[in-house]
N, C-alpha and C positions, 0 to 999 in steps of 0.2 A: 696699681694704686700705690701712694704713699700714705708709709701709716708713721705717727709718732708714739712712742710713748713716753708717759708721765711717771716720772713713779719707777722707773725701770728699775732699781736697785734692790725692789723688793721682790720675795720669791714668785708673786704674781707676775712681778714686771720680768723677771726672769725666764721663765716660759712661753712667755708672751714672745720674747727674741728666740729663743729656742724653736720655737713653733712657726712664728710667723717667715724667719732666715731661711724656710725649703718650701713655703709656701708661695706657689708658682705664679701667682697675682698680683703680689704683694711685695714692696720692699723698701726695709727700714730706713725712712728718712733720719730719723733722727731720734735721740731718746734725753730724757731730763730727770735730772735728780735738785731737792731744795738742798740741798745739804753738801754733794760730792761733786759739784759742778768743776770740770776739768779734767777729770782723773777718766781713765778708761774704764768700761763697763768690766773687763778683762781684769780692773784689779780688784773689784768686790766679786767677780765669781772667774776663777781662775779658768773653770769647764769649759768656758765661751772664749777662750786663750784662739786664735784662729776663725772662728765663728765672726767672732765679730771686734772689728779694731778702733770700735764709733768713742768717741768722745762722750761725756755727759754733760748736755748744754745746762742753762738754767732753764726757768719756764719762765718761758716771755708768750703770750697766748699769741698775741698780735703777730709775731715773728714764728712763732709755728703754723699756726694758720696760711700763712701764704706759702708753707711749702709741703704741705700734707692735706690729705685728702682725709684723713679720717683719724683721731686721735683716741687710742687708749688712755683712761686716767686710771693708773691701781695704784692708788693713791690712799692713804688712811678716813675712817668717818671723819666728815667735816671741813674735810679738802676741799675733795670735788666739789662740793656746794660754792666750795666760793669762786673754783676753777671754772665750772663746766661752763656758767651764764656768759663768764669771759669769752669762749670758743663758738659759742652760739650765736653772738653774736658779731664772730669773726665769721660766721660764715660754713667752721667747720662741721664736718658730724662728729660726734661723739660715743663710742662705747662706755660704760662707767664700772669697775669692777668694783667702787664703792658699796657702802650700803645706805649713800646718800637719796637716792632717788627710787629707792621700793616701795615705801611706807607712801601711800597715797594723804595719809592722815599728818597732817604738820604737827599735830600735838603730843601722838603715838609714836614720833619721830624722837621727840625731842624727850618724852618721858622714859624711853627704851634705849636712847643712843648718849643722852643725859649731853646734847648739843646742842647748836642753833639751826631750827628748820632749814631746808635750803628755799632760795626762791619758788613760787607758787606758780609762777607763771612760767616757771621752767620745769617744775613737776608736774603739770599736768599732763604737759607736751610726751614725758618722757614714757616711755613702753617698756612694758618689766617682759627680758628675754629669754623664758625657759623655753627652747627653741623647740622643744617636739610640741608643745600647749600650745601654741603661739599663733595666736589666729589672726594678729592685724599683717595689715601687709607693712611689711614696713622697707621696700624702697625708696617711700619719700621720708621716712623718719628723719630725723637729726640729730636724737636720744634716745640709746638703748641703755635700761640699767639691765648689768645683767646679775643674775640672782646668788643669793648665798650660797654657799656651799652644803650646808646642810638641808634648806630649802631645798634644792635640787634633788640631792638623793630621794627626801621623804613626800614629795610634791609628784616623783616620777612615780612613785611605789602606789601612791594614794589615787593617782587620779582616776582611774578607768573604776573603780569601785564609787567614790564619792560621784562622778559622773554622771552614773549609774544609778544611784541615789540606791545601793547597794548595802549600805551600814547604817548605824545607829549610829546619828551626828554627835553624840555626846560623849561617845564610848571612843575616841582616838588618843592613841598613848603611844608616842614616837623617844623609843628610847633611840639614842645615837652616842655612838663611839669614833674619835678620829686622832689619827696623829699631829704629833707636835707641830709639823710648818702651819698648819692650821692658825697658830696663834701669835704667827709671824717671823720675821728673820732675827729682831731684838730676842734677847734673852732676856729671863722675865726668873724669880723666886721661882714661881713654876714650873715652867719648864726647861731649866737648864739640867744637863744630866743627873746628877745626883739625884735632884728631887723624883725625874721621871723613871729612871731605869731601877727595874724590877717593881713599879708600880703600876696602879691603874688609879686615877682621881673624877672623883665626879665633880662639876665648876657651873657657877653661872646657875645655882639649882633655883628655876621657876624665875628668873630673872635675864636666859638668854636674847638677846637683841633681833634670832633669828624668828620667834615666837611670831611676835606679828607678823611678819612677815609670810610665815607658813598660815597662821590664820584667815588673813588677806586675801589669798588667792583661791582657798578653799572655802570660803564663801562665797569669791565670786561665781566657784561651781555651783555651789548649793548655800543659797540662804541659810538656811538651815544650820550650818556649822558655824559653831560659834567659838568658846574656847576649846583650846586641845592640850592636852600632857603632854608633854616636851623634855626631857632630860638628856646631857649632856654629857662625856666623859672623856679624859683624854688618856690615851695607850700609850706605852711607849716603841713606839712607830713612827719614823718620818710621814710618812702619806697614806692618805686613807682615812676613808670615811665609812663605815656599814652604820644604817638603820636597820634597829628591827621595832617593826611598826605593828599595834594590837589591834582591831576592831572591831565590835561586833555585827554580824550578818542582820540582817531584816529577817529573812529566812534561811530554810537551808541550802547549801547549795553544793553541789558535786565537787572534789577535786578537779574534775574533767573541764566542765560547763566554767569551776575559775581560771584556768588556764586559757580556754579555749576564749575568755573575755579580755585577759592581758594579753593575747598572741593576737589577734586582733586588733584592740587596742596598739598596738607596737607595729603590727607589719610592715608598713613604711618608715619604719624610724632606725634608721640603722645602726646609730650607739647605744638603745638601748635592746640588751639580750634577753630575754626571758629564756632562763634555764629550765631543763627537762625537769619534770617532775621528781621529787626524791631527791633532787639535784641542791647544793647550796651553792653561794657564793664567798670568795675571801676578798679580801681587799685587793692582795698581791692579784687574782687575775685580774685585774684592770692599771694597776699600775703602773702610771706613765703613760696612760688614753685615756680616752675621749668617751671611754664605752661605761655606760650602766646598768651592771647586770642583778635580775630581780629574779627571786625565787618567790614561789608561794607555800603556803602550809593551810589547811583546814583542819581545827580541832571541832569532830562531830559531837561530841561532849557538853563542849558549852557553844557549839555554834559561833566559833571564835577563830575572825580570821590574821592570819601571820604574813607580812611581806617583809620579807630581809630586799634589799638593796643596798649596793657597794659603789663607790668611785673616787676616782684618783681626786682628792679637794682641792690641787692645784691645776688641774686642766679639766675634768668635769665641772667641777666646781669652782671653776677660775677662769684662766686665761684659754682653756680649749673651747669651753662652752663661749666664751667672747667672741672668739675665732669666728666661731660657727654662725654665732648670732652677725658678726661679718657678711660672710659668705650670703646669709641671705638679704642683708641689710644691700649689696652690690648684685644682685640676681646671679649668684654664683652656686655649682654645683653644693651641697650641705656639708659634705666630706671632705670638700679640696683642702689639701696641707693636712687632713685630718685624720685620714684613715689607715693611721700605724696600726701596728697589733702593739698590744702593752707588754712592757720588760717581764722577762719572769725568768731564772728565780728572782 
């Protein structure tokens, strides 16, 4: 396959070359930046000095289309919306690492992302790809949007309980913590050093873009769930994302009997770990893969149950989980290019 990407310059689009350059099916046609058109990828990230010697085209959609078989856009909200329609109707498929095309709701779109809808008749087409949940087939797809980053952590954590229809739909409270790339390559009052090292800041409080989005899908499990508690904070850490996620039980239920519902739930899905009991997870075990590992806790007290989950925001949460949604998008093994073990220390 050839694959393009959009957007290459950003830390998304970066891993995306990282990831897809040893990926055995795959090979970089081409990559585009609006901004650095001409200069080599090699002089916004020196790391890929050897890796890769491509040029940065402009984005001409017409003129990628004819030479790539599938296009990433990581691209900023409001891009891809005016991009993707372009590609679609060149013919291409589409991954979107956006968070153009989540929100089913055009108005919830626009009240959260504080932008202009994207087209209708392109969102509807489009399949939201948290690849272990993901029950459409989507060989014939032509648009995958693939999901937030925090979405992902707290959506893998919840689902076999909410499934289950296992909690009190009222009682969800997803506190989440993540590193700085999270908020992108620009340096920002926030997080440029000074402000982040030796802090912690909570952002976005009851106002995060990821809300509906986590809402969304957890309804489509169960009616039933309506809003959720969502808060937000950022470490000082390059990468990484931990949820730790509240909920209350319907009844009581064994440490055993919950493990033994997420080891299940999980068996075929091979990025994500469910750790042994007693067991927790860090950021750094996953850092720099594909993997999301989930611990459980049962407080017998208040009948209160605890899911920690962790993953790397820039390939769980980004350009790996695209990968994957790849992989299945061309009936290809789920792991191919995918199954590093994560850097540690």
């Amino acid at each position: 396959m050839k694959a393009a990407i959009v957007g290459a310059t950003g830390y998304g689009g970066a891993e995306l070359i990282r990831i897809l350059q040893q990926h055995p099916e795959v090979t970089i046609e081409s990559l585009h930046s609006s901004s650095l058109e001409g200069s080599k990828i090699a002089d916004s990230y020196p790391h890929l000095q050897g890796v890769s010697g491509m040029k940065l085209e402009s984005i001409d959609p017409e003129k990628i289309a004819r030479n790539a078989d599938l296009v990433f856009t990581a691209t900023p909200s409001g891009v891809s919306s005016e991009l993707v329609p372009a590609f679609i109707n060149e013919g291409v498929r589409v991954i979107d690492l956006s968070g153009d095309f989540r929100l089913r709701d055009t108005t919830a779109y626009e009240t959260w992302y504080n932008k202009k809808a994207p087209d209708e008749a392109v969102l509807e087409d489009a399949v939201y790809g948290l690849t272990e949940w993901l029950d459409a087939d989507v060989t014939e797809a032509q648009l995958i949007s693939n999901p937030g980053c925090y979405p992902t952590a707290a959506l893998i954590g919840l689902a076999p309980l909410v499934k289950h229809k296992m909690i009190d739909p009222g009682s969800i409270v997803i506190d989440a913590k993540t590193g700085v790339s999270g908020a992108g390559k620009k340096a920002t009052s926030v997080t440029h050093f000074a402000e982040m090292n030796d802090n912690l800041k909570i952002y976005k409080v009851l106002e995060h873009q990821h809300t509906p989005e986590i809402e969304q899908v957890l309804a489509d499990w169960d009616p039933n769930i309506g809003a959720v508690t969502f808060s937000t904070h950022l470490v000082p850490m390059t990468r990484g994302i931990m949820t730790t996620i509240y909920v209350n039980a319907t009844e009581s239920i064994s440490p055993a009997k919950l493990y033994d519902l997420f080891n299940t739930s999980y068996k075929d899905c091979y990025f994500v770990r469910v750790r042994e009991p007693g067991t927790y997870p860090s950021t750094k075990e996953v850092y720099g893969s594909n993997f999301c590992d989930v611990s459980l806790a049962y407080d017998e007290r208040t009948d209160r149950i605890m899911v920690v989950s962790v993953i790397d925001n820039l390939v769980k949460g980004a350009a790996g989980q695209a990968v994957q949604n790849m992989n299945r998008m061309f009936e290809l093994d789920e792991k191919t290019g995918l199954s590093f073990a994560p850097v540690y220390p």
